[in-house]
N, C-alpha and C positions, 0 to 999 in steps of 0.2 A: 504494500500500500504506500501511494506517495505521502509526504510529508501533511500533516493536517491543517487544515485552513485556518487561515484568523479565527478569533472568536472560538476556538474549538485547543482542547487537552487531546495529548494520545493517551491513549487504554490500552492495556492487554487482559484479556478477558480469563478470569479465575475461575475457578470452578462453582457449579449456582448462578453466573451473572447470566440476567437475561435483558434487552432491553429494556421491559419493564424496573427491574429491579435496578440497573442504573441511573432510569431515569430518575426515579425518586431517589435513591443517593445524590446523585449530582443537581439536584432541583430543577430538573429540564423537563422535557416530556418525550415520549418513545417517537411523537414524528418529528420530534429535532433531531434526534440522534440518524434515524433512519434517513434522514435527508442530507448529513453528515458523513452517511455512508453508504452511496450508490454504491448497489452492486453486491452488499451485504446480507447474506442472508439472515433475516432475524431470529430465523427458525434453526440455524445451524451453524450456530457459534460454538469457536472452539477456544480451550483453554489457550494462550500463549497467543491468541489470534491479538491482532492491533488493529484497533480502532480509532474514530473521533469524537469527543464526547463534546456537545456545545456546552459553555459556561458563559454564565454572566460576569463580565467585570468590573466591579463600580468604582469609577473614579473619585478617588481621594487626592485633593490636593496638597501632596509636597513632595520636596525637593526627589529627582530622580534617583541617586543616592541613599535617599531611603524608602524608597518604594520595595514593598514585600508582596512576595503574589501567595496564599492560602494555599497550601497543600494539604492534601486528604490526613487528617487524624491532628491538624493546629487547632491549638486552642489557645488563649491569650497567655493562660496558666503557663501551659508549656513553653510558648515562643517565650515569659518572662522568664523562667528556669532558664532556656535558649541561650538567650542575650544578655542576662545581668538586669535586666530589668523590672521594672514593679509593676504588675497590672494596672497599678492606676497611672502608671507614667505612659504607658499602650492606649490605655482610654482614654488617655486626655490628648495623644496625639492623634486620635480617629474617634472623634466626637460622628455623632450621628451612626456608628459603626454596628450592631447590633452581636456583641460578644457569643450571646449562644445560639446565634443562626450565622457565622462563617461560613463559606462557600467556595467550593475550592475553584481556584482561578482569578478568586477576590483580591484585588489590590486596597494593601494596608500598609500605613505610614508604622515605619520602623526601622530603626536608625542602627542597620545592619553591619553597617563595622566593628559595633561591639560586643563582638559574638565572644562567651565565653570560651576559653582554652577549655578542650577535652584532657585532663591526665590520666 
């Protein structure tokens, strides 16, 4: 499959994924994804198969530098653990930002240089 379109994540399809059930993980619906993916059989998806899954991205305004884009299993919790940071320093840089509805693909202000050392 060629590389995926704007607006659209790749996928590789796990065991149990069906259209449907991605589409309510990703908060899409099954004909965005299907339309994502001429040619895909919905009915016969395979594990390891790649796909394109649409996302929404909502612009947050600041600096490119610290722009974060949401991947599957963030939560602000974690990105503070992440980063050295305190969830309320996250929420006051993403006012308007909805903490327990993140989206993966979501663009979120976070001042990503200062990623904790792993030891």
């Amino acid at each position: 499959m060629s590389p995926c379109p704007k607006g659209t994540i790749p996928y590789h399809i796990k065991p149990g994924d069906t259209f449907n059930v991605l589409a309510r993980r990703f908060n899409t619906t099954v004909a965005a994804i299907v339309s994502a993916n001429p040619g895909t059989n919905p009915r016969n998806l395979q594990v390891g198969q790649s796909i394109c899954i649409p996302v929404r991205r909502s612009v947050v305004p600041c600096p490119p530098g610290n722009r974060y884009i949401i991947k599957a299993g963030d939560t602000f919790s974690k990105l503070s653990q992440r980063y050295g940071l305190s969830i309320a320093t996250i929420r006051a840089l993403n006012p308007g930002v909805d903490a327990t509805n993140l989206q993966v693909g979501q663009m979120i202000c976070l001042p990503v240089r200062r990623r904790k050392r792993s030891r």
